[in-house]
ROSE-526955 format. One line per field, with one value per atom (N, C-alpha, C): residue number from 1; atom name; x, y, z. Coordinates in nm, 3 decimals. Example, Ala and Ser with C-alpha at 12.3 -4.5 7.8 and 13.67 -1.06 7.14 Angstrom:
BEGIN
resi c(1/1/1/2/2/2) $
name c(N/CA/C/N/CA/C) $
east c(1.319/1.230/1.320/1.285/1.367/1.290) $
north c(-0.569/-0.450/-0.330/-0.225/-0.106/0.003) $
up c(0.780/0.780/0.780/0.708/0.714/0.787) $
//
This chain:
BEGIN
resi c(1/1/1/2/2/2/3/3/3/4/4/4/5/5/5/6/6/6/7/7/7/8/8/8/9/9/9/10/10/10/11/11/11/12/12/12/13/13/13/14/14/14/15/15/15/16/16/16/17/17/17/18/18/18/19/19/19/20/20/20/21/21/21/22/22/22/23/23/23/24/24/24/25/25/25/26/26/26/27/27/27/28/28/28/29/29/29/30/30/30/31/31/31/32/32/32/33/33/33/34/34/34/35/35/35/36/36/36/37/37/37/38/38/38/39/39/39/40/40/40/41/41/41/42/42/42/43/43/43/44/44/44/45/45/45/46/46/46/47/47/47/48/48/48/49/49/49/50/50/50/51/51/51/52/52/52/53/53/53/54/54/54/55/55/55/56/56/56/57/57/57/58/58/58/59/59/59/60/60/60/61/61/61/62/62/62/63/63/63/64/64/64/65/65/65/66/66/66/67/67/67/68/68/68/69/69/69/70/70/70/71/71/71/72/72/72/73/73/73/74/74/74/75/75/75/76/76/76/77/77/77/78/78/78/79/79/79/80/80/80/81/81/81/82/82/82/83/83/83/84/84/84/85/85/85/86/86/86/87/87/87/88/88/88/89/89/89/90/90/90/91/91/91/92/92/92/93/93/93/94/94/94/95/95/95/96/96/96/97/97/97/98/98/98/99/99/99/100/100/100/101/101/101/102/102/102/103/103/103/104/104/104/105/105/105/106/106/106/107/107/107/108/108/108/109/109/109/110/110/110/111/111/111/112/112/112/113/113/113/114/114/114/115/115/115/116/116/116/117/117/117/118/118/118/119/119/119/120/120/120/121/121/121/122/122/122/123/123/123/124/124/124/125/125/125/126/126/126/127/127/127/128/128/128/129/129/129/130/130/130/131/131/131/132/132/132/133/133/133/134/134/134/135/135/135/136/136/136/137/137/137/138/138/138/139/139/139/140/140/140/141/141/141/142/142/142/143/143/143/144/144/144/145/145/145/146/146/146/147/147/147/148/148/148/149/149/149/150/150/150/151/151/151/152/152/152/153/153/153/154/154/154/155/155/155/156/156/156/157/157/157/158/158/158/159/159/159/160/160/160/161/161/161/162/162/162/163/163/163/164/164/164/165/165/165/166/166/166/167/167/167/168/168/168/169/169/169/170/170/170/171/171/171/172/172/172/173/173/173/174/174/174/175/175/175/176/176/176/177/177/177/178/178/178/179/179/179/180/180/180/181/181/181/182/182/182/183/183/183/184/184/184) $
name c(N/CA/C/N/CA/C/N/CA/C/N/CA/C/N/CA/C/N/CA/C/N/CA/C/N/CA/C/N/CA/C/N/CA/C/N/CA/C/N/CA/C/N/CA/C/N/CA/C/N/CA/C/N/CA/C/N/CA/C/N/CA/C/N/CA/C/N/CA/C/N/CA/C/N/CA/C/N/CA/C/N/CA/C/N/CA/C/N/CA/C/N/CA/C/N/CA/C/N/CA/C/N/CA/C/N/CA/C/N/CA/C/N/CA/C/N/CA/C/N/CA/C/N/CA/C/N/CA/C/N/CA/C/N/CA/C/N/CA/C/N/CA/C/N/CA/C/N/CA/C/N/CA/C/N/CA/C/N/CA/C/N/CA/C/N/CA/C/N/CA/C/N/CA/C/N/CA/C/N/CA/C/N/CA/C/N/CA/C/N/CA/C/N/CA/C/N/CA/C/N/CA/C/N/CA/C/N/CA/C/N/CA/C/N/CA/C/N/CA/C/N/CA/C/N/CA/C/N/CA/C/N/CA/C/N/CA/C/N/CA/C/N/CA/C/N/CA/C/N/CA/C/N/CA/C/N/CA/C/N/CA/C/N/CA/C/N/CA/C/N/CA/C/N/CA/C/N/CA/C/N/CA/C/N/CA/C/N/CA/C/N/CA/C/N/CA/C/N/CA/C/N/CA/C/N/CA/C/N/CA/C/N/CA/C/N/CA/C/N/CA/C/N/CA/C/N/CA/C/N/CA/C/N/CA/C/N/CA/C/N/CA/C/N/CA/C/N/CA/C/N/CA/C/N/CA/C/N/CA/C/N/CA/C/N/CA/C/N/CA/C/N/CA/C/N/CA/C/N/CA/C/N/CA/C/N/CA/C/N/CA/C/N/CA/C/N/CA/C/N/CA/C/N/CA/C/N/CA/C/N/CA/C/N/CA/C/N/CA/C/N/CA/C/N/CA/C/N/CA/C/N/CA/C/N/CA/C/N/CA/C/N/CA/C/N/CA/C/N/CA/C/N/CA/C/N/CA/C/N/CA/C/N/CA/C/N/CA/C/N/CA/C/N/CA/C/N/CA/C/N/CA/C/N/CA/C/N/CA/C/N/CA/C/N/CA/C/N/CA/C/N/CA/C/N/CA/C/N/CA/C/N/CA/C/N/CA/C/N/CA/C/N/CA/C/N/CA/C/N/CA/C/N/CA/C/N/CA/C/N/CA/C/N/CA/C/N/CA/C/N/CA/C/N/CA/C/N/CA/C/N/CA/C/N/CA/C/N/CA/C/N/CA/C/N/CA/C/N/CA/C/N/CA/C/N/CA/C/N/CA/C/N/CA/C/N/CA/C/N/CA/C/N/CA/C/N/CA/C/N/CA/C/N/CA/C/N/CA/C/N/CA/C/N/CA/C/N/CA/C/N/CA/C/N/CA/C/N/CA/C/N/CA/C) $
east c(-0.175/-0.066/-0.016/-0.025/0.005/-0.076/-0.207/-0.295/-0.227/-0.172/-0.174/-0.063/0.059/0.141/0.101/0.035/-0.063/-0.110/-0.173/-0.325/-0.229/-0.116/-0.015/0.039/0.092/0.137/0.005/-0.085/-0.231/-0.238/-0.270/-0.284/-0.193/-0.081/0.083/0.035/0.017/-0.001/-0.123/-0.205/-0.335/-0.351/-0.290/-0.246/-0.121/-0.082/0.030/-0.060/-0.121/-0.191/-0.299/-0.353/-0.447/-0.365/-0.277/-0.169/-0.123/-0.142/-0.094/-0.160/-0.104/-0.216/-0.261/-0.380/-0.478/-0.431/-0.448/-0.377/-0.443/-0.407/-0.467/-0.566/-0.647/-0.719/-0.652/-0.566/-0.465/-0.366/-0.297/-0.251/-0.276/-0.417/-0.476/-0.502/-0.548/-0.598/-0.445/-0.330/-0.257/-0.199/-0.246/-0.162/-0.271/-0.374/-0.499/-0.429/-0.416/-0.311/-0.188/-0.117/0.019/-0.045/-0.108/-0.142/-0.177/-0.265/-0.243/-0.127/-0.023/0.124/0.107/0.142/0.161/0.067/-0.044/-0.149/-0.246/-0.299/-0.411/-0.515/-0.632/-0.757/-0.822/-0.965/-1.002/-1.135/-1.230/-1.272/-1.400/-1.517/-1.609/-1.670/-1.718/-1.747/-1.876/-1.903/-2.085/-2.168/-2.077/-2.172/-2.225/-2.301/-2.366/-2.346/-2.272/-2.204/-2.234/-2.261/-2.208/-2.045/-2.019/-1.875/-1.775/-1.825/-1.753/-1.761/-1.839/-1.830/-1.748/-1.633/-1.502/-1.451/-1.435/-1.404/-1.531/-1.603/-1.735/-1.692/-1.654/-1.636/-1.548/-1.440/-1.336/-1.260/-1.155/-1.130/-1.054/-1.075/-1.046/-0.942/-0.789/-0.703/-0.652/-0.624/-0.529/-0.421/-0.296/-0.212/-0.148/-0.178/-0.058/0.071/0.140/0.291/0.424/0.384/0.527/0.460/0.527/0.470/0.630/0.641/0.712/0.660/0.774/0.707/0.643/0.651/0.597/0.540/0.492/0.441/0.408/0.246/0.216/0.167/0.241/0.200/0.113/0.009/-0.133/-0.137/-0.086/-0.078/-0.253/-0.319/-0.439/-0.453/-0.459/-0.493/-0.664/-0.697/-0.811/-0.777/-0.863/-0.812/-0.635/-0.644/-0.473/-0.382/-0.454/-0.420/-0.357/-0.208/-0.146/-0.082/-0.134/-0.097/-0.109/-0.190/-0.265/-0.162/-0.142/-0.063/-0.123/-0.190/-0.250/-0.112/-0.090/0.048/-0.036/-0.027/-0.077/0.040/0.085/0.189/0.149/0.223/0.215/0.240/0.212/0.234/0.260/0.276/0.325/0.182/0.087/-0.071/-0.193/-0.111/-0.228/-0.171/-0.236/-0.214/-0.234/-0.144/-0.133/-0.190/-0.219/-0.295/-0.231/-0.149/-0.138/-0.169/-0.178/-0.210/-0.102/-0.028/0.095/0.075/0.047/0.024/0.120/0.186/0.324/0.268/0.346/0.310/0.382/0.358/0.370/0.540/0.599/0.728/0.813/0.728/0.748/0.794/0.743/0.744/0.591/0.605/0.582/0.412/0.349/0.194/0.205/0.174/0.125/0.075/-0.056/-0.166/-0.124/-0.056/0.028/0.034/0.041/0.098/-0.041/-0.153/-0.252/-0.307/-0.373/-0.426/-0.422/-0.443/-0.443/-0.386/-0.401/-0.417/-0.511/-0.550/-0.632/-0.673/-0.718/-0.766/-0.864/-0.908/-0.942/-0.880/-0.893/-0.865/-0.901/-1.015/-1.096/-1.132/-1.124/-1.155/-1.052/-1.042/-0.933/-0.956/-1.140/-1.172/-1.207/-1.193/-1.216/-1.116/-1.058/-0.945/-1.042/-1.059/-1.093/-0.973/-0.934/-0.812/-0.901/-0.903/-0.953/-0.813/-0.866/-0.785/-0.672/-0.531/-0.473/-0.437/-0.340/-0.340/-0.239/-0.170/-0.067/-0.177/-0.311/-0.353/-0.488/-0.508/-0.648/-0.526/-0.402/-0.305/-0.342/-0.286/-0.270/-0.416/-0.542/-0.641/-0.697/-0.684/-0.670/-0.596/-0.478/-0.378/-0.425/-0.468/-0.542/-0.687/-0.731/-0.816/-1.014/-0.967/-1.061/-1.108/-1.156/-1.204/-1.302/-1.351/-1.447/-1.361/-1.260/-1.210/-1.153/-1.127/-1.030/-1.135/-1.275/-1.331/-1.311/-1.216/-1.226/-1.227/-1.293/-1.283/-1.258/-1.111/-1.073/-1.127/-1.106/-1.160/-1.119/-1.099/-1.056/-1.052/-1.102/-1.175/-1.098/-1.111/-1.044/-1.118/-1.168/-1.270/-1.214/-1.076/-1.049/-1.138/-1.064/-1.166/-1.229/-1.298/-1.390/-1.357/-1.355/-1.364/-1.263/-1.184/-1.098/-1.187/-1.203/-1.256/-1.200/-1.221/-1.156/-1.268/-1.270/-1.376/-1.345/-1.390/-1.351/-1.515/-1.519/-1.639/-1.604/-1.714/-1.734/-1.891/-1.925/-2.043/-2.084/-2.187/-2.240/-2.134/-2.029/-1.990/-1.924/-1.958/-1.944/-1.925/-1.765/-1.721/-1.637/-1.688/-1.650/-1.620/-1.500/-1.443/-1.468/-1.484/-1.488/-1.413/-1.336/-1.238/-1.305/-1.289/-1.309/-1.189/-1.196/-1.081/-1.081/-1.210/-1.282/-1.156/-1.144/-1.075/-0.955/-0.841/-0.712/-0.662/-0.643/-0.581/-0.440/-0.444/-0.346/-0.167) $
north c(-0.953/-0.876/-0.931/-1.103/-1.104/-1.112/-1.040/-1.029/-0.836/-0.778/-0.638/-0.657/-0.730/-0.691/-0.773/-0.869/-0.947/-0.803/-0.774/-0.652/-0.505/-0.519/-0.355/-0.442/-0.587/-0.581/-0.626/-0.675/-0.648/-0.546/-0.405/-0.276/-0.250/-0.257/-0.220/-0.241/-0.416/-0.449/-0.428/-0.428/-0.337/-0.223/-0.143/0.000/0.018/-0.079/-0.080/-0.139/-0.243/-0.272/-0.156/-0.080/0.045/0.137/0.139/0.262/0.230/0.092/0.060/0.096/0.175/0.219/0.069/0.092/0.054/0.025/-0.103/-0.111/-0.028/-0.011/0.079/0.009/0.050/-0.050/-0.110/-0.039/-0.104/-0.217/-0.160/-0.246/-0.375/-0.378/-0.498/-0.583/-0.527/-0.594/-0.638/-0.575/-0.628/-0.736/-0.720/-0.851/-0.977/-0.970/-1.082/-1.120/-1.060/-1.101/-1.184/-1.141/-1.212/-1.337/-1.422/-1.502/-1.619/-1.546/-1.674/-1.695/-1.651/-1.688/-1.821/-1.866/-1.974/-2.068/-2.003/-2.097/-2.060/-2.205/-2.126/-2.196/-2.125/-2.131/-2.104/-2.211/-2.201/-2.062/-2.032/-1.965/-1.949/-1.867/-1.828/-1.745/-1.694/-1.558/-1.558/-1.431/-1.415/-1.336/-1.232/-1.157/-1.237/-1.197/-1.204/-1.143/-1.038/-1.008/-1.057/-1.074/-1.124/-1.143/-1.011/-1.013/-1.112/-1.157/-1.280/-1.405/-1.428/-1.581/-1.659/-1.562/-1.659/-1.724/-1.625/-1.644/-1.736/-1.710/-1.824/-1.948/-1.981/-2.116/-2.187/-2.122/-2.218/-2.226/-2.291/-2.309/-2.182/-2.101/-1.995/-2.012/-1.967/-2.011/-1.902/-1.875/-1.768/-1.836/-1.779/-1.861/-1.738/-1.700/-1.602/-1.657/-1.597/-1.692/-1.616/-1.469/-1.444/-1.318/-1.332/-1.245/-1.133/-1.010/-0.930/-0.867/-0.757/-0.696/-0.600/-0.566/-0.428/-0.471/-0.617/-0.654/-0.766/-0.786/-0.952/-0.959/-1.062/-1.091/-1.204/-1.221/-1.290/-1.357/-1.463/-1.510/-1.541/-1.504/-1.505/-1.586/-1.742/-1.841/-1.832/-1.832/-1.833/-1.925/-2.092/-2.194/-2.245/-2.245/-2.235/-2.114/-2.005/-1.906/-1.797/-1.813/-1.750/-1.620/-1.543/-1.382/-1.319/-1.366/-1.244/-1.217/-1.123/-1.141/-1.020/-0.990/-0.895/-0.849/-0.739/-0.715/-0.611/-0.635/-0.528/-0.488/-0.346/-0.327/-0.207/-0.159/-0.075/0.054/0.177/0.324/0.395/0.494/0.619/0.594/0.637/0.678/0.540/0.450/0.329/0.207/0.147/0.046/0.056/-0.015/0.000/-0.134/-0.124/-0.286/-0.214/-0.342/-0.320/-0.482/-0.463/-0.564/-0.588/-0.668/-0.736/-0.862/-0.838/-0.854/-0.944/-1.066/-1.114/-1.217/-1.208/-1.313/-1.477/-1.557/-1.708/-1.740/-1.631/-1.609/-1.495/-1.453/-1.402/-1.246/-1.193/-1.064/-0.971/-0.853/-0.787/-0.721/-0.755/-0.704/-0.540/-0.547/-0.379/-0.263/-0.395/-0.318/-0.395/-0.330/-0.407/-0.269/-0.340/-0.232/-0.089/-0.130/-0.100/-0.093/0.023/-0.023/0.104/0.126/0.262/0.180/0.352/0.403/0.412/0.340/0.347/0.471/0.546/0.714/0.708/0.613/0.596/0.498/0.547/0.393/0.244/0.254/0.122/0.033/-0.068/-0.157/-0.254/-0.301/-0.441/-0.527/-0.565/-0.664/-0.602/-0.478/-0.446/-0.321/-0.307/-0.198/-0.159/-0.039/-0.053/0.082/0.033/0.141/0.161/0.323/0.403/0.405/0.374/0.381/0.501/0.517/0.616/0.701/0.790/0.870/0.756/0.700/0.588/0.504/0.473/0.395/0.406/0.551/0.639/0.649/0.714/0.784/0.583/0.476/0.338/0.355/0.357/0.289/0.417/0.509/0.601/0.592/0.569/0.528/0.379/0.284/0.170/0.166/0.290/0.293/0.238/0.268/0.207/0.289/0.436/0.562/0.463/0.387/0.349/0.283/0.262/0.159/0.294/0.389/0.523/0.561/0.510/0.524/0.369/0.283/0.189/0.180/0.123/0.102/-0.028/-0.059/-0.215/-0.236/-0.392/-0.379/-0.495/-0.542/-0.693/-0.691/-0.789/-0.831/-0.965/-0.923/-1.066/-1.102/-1.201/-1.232/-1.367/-1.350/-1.466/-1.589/-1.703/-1.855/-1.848/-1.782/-1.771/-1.697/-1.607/-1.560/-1.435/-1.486/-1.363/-1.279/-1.210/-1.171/-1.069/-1.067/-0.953/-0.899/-0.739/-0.685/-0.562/-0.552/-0.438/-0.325/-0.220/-0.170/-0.043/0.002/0.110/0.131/0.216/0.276/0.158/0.079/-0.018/-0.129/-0.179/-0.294/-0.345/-0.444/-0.526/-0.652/-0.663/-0.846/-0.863/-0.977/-1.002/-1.153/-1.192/-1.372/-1.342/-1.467/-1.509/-1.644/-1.662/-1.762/-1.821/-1.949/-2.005/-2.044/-1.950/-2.002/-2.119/-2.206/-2.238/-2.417/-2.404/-2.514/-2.470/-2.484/-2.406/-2.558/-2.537/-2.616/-2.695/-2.825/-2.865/-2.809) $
up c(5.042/4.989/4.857/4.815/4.736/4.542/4.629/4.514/4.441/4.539/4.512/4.375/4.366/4.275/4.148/4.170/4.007/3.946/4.019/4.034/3.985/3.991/3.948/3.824/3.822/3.659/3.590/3.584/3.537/3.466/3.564/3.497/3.419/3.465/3.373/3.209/3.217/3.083/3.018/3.079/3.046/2.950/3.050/2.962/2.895/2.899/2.781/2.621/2.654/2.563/2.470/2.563/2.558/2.460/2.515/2.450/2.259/2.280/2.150/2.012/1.921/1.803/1.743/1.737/1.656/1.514/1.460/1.286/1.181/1.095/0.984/0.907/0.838/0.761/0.660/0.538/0.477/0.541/0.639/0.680/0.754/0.807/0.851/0.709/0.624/0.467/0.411/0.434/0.364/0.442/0.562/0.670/0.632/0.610/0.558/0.399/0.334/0.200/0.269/0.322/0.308/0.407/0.491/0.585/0.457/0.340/0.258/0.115/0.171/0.075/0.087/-0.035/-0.065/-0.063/-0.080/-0.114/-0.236/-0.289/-0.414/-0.385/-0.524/-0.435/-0.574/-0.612/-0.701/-0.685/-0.757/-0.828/-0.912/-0.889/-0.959/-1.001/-1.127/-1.147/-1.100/-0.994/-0.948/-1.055/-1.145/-1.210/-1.350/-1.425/-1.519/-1.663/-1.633/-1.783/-1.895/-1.950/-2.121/-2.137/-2.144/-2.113/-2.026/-1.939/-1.837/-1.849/-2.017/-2.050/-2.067/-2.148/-2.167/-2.042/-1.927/-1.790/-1.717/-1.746/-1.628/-1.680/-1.820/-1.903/-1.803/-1.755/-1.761/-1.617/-1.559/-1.434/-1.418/-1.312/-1.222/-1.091/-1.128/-1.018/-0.983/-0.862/-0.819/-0.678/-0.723/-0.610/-0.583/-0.464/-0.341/-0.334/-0.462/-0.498/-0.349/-0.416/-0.376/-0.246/-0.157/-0.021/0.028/0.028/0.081/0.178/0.285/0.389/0.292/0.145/0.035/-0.048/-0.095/-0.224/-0.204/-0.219/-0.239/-0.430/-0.452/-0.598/-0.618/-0.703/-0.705/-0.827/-0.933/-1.041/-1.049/-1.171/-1.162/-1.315/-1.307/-1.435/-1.458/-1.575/-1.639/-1.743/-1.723/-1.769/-1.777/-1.925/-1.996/-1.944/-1.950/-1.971/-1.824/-1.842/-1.723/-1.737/-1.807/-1.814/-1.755/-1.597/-1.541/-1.360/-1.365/-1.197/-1.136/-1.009/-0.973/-0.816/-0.865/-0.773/-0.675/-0.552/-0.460/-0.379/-0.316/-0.270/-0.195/-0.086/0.019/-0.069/-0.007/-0.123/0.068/0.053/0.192/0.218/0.124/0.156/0.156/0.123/0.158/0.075/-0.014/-0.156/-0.255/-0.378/-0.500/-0.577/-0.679/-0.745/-0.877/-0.970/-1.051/-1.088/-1.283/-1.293/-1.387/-1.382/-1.482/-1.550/-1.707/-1.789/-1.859/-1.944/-1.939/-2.068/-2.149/-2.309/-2.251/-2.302/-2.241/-2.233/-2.345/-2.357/-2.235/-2.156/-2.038/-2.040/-2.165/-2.182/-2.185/-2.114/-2.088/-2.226/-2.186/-2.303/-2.316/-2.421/-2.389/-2.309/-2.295/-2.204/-2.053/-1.971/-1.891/-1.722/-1.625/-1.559/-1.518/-1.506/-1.527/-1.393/-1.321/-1.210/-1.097/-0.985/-0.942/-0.773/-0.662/-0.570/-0.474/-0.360/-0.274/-0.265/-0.213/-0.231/-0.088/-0.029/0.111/0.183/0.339/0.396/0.361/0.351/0.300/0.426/0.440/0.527/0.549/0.664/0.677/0.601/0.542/0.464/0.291/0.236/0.152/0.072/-0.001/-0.035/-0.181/-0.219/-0.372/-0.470/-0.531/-0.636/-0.770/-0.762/-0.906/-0.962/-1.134/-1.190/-1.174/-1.175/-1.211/-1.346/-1.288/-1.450/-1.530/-1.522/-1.614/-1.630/-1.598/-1.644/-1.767/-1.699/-1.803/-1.933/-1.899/-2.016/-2.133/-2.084/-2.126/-2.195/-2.142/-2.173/-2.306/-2.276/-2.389/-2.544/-2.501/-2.606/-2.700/-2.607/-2.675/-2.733/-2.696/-2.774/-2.683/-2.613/-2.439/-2.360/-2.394/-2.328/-2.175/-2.178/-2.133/-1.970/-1.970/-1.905/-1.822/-1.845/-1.745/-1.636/-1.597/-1.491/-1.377/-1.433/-1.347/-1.212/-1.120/-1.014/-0.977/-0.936/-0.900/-0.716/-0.696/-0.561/-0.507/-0.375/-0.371/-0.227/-0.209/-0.054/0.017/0.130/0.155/0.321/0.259/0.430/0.465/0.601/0.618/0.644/0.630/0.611/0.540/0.477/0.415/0.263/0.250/0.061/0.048/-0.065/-0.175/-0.289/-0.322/-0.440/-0.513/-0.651/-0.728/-0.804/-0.844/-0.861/-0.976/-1.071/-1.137/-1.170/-1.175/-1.145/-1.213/-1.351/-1.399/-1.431/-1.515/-1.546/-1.629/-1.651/-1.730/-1.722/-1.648/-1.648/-1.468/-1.462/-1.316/-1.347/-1.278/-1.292/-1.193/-1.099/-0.960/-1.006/-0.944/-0.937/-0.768/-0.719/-0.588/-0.544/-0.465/-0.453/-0.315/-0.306/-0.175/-0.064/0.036/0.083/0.208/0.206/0.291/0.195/0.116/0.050/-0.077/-0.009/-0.060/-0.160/-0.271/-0.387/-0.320/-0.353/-0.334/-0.385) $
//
């Protein structure tokens, strides 16, 4: 008799568990973002470019500074150079990537604010954002027809690897972070 009432809250929680929705793919990917707040993590470029020399040259840092329940912000150093912050944030319909752009004097670049809209679920381990219209309208205005097909992308395979990815017609440049060894 006293196996029967284990055996009824068993099931209870069972199907309570059963019942529970399933996470979204955004939202599993953005819960893998915020797990590494406050940590950084060095960096390598895999592609081959021409274009990615300045960047292959030199040390590659990204630190998961600032973590909200709506916004993780991503300070992205290339050597000296700390202009780069990759802001990802929740939208009604999935995630947003912008990229914020900032002069050493802590103002705001031109070409700034750049970046799109998930447009699929994506994966818990993979999100990718086509450029938007504020960002074709930007890359137009500067003079960059080429850059309004962007496809951004950024992966996150816990223990193991971050990556950032930008992807158009004739150009591919992926950094890969190790998260297997987080920067002091």
């Amino acid at each position: 008799m006293t196996l029967r009432p284990l055996a009824i809250v068993a099931t209870l929680f069972l199907s309570a568990c059963a019942s529970m929705p399933a996470q979204s793919p955004p939202d599993a990917f953005f819960a893998r973002l915020q797990a590494l707040c406050g940590q950084s993590f060095a960096g390598r470029v895999t592609t081959t470019d021409p274009l990615d020399a300045d960047f292959a040259g030199k040390p590659l840092v990204m630190r998961v500074q600032t973590c909200t329940a709506d916004e993780v912000r991503i300070p992205f150093s290339v050597g000296e150079d700390r202009s780069r912050t990759w802001v990802i944030t929740r939208t009604d319909a999935g995630l947003r990537l912008k990229h914020d752009h900032r002069h050493s004097d802590g103002t705001e670049d031109t070409l700034s604010q750049y970046g799109g809209d998930t447009d699929s679920p994506g994966t818990a381990v993979r999100q990718e954002f086509p450029a938007d219209a504020f960002s074709r309208t930007l890359f137009l205005g500067k003079g960059n027809p080429a850059s309004v097909t962007n496809v951004w992308a950024v992966e996150v395979q816990p223990g193991r690897m971050f990556a950032y990815e930008l992807r158009r017609p004739n150009r591919h440049f992926r950094v890969e972070f190790d998260l297997t060894r987080p920067l002091p």
